[in-house]
DRENLO-653076 format. One record per residue (C-alpha): x, y, z; residue in three letters; chain. Coordinates in Angstrom, 3 decimals, padded with zeros to 6 digits. Layout:
# residues N
- X / Y / Z / ALA / A
...
***
This chain:
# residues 197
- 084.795 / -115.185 / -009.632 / UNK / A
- 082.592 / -118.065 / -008.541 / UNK / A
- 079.690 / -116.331 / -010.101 / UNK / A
- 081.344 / -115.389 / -012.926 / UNK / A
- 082.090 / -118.668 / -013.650 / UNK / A
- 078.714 / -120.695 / -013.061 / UNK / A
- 077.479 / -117.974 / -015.454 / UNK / A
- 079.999 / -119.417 / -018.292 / UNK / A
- 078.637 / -122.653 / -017.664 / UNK / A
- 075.458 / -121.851 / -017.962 / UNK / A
- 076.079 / -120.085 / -021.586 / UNK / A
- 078.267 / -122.697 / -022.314 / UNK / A
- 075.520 / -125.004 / -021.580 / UNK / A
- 072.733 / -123.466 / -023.780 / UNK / A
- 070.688 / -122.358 / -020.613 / UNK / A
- 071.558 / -118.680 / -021.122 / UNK / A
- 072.944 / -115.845 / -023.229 / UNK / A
- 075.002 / -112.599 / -023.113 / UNK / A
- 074.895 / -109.290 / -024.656 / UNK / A
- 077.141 / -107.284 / -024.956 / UNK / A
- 077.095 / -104.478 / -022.791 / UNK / A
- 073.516 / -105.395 / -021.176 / UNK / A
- 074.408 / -108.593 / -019.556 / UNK / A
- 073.214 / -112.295 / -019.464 / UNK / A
- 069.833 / -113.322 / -019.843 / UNK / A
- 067.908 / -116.430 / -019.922 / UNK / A
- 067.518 / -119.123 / -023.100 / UNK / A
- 064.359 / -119.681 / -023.265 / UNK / A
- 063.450 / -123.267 / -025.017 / UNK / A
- 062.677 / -123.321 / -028.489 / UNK / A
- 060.249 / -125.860 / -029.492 / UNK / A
- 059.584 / -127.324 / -032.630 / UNK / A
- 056.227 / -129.357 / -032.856 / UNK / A
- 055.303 / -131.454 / -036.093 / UNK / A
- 052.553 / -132.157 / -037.511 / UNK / A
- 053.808 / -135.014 / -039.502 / UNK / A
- 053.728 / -137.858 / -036.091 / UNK / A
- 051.166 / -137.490 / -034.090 / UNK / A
- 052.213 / -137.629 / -030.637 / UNK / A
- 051.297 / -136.103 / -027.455 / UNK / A
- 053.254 / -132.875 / -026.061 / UNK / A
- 055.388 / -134.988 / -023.082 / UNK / A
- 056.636 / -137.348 / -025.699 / UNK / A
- 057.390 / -134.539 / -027.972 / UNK / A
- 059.394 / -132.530 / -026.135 / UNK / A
- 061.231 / -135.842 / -024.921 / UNK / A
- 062.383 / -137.050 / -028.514 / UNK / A
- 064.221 / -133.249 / -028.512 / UNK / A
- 066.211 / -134.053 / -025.254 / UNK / A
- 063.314 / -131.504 / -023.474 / UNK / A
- 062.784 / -132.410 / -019.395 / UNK / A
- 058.540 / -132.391 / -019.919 / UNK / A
- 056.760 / -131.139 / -016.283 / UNK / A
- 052.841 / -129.978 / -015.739 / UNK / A
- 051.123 / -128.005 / -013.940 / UNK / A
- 047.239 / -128.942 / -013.596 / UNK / A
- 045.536 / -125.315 / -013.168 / UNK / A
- 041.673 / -126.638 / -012.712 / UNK / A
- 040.312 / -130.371 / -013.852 / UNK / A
- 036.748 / -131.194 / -013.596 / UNK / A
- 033.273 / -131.393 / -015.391 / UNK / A
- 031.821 / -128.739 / -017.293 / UNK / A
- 028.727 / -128.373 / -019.596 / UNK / A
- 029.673 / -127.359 / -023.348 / UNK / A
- 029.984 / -124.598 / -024.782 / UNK / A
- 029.181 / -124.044 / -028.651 / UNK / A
- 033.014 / -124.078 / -029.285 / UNK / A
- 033.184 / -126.632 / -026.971 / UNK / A
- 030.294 / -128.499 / -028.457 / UNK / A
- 031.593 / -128.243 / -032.023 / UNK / A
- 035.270 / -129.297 / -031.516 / UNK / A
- 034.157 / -132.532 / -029.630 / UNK / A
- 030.918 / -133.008 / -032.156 / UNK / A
- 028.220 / -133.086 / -029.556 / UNK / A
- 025.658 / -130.539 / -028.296 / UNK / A
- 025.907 / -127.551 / -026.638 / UNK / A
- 025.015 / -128.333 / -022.621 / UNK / A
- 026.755 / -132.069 / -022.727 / UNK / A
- 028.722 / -132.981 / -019.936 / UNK / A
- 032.852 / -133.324 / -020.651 / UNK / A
- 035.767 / -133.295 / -018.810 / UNK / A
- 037.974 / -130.209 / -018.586 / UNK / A
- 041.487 / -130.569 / -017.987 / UNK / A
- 043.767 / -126.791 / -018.067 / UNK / A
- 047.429 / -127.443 / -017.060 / UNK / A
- 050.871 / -125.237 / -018.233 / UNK / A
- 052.665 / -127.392 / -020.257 / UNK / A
- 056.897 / -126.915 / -019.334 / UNK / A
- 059.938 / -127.975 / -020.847 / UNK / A
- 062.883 / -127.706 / -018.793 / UNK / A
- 060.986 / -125.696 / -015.773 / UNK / A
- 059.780 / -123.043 / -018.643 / UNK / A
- 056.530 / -121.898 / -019.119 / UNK / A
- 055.400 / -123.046 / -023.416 / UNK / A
- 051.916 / -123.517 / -023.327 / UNK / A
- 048.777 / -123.770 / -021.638 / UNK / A
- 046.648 / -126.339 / -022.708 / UNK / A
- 042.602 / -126.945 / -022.047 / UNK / A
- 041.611 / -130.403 / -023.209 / UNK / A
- 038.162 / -131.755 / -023.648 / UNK / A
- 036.717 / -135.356 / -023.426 / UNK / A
- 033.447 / -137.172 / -023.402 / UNK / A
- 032.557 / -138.323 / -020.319 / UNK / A
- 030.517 / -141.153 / -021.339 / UNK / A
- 033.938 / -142.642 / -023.110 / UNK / A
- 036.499 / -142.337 / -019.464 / UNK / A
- 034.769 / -142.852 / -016.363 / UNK / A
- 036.600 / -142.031 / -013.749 / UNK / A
- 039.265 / -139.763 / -015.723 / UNK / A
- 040.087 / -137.603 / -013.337 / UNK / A
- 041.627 / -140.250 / -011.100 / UNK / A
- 044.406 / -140.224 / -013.318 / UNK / A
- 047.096 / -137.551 / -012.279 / UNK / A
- 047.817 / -135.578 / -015.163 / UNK / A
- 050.709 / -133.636 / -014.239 / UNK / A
- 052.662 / -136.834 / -014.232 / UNK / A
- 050.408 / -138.972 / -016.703 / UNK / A
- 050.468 / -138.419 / -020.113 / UNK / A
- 046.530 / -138.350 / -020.993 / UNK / A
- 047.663 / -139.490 / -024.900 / UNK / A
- 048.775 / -142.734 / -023.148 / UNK / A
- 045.899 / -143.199 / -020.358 / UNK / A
- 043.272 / -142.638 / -023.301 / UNK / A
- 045.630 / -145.819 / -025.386 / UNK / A
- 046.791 / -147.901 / -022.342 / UNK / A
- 044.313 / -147.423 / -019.475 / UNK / A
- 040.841 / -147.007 / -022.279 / UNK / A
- 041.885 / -149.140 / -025.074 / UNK / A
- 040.898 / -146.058 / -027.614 / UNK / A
- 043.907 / -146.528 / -030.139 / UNK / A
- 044.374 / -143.025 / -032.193 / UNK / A
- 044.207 / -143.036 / -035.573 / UNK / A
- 044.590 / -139.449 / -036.698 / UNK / A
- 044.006 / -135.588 / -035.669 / UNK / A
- 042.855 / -132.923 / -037.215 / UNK / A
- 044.828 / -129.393 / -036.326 / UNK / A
- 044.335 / -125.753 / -037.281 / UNK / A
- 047.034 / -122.881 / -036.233 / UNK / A
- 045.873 / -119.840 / -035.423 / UNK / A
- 047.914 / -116.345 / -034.069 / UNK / A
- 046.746 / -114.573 / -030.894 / UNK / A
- 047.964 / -112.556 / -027.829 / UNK / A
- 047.685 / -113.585 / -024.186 / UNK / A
- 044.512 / -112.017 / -022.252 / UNK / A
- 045.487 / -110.643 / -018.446 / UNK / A
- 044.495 / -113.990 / -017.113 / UNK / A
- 046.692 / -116.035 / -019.470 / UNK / A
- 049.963 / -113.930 / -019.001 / UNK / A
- 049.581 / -113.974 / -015.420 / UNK / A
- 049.312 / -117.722 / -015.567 / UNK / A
- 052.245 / -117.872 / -018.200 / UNK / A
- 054.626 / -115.463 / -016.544 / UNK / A
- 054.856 / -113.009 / -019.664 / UNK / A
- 053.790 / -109.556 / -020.386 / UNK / A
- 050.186 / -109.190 / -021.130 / UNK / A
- 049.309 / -109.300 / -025.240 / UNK / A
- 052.783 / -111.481 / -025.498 / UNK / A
- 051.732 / -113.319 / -029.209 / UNK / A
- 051.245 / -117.096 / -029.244 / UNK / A
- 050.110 / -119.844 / -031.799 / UNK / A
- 046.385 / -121.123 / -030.911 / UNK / A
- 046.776 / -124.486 / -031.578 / UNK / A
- 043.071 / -126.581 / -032.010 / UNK / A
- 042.989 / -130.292 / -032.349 / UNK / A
- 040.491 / -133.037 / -032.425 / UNK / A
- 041.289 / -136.551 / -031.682 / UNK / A
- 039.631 / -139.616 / -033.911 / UNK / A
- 039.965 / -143.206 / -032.653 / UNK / A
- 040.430 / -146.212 / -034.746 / UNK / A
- 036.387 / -146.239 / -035.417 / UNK / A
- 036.191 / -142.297 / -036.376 / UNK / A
- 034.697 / -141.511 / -032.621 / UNK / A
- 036.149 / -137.672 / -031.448 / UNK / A
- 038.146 / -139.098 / -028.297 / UNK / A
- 039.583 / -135.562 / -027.443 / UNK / A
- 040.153 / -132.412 / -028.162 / UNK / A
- 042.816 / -129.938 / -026.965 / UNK / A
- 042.799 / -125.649 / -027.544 / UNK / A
- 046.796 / -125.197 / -026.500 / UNK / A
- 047.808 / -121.295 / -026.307 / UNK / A
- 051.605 / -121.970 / -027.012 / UNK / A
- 053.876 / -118.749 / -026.213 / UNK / A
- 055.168 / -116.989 / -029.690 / UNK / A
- 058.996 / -116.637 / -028.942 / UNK / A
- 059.368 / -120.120 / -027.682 / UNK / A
- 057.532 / -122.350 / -030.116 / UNK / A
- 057.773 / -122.913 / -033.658 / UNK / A
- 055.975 / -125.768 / -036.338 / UNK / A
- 056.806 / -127.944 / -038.592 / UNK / A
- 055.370 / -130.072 / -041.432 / UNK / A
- 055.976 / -131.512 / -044.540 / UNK / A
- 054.293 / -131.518 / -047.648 / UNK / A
- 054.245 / -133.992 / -050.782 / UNK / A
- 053.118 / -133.865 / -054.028 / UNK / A
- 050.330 / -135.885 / -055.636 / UNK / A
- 051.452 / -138.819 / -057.455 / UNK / A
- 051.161 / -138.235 / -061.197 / UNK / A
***
């Protein structure tokens, strides 16, 4: 009976669901991320009443890559900073995010502590680089081995590749993020005007 009831809770709560004749399973968050604001993905999730949490997987220095290279405009072979962490909402896995940055722009990044820091408001508060815009481009994908073991979900689960670059208040590429965000649990959102006549 005690069981019974916590379960009604947590369906009355919005934390899970039943089916008929199966059972009760959980509710996985449902994200919607805009492209209107730009914002970074703790703040996001808390203007929708979503508990943000990381999970740093590796941080360090890296030489880059031609994708690399070409999402941060620089050469192939530079030296950047490489920061991979799962991004949560409510203790569920949504994404897992690699983000790029110049070294020569934060020394001594990686002091920071970015599964509690938000790295949108260390590159603003603690580097004085004020963002002016970001460019972003959607793409659809599955989840290799690697990434659905890190993830928790069945290997070729789909997900949104989202790619963005980062421009400060004098056009300089201050970051750049490649965020694998799982399928079922995300969705976007933009708007779109017309021209003035």
């Amino acid at each position: 009976m005690t069981a019974r009831n916590a379960l009604s809770q947590l369906v009355d709560s919005g934390y899970a669901y039943r089916l008929k004749g199966k059972g009760t399973f959980v509710s996985f968050p449902n994200i919607e991320r805009d492209f209107v604001k730009l914002s970074g993905f703790s703040q996001m999730l808390k203007s929708k009443g979503i508990k943000p949490s990381n999970k740093i997987i590796k941080s360090g220095i890296i030489e880059a890559n031609k994708k690399i290279a070409l999402l941060l405009e620089t050469t192939i072979g530079t030296k950047v900073y490489e920061i991979v962490r799962i991004r949560y909402g409510n203790n569920i896995a949504l994404a897992l995010e690699y983000s790029y940055l110049p070294i020569n722009l934060f020394e001594g990044l990686l002091k920071y502590d970015f599964e509690k820091d938000s790295l949108y408001k260390v590159i603003e508060e603690n580097y004085n680089y004020k963002l002016k815009y970001s460019k972003q481009w959607i793409k659809i994908t599955t989840l290799n081995k690697n990434e659905s073991v890190v993830l928790n979900v069945k290997e070729h689960t789909p997900a949104f590749l989202l790619e963005s670059i980062s421009y400060d208040m004098d056009e300089r590429v201050v970051e750049s993020t490649l965020s694998l965000n799982i399928g079922d649990r995300t969705a976007f959102y933009t708007e779109l005007w017309p021209n003035s006549i």
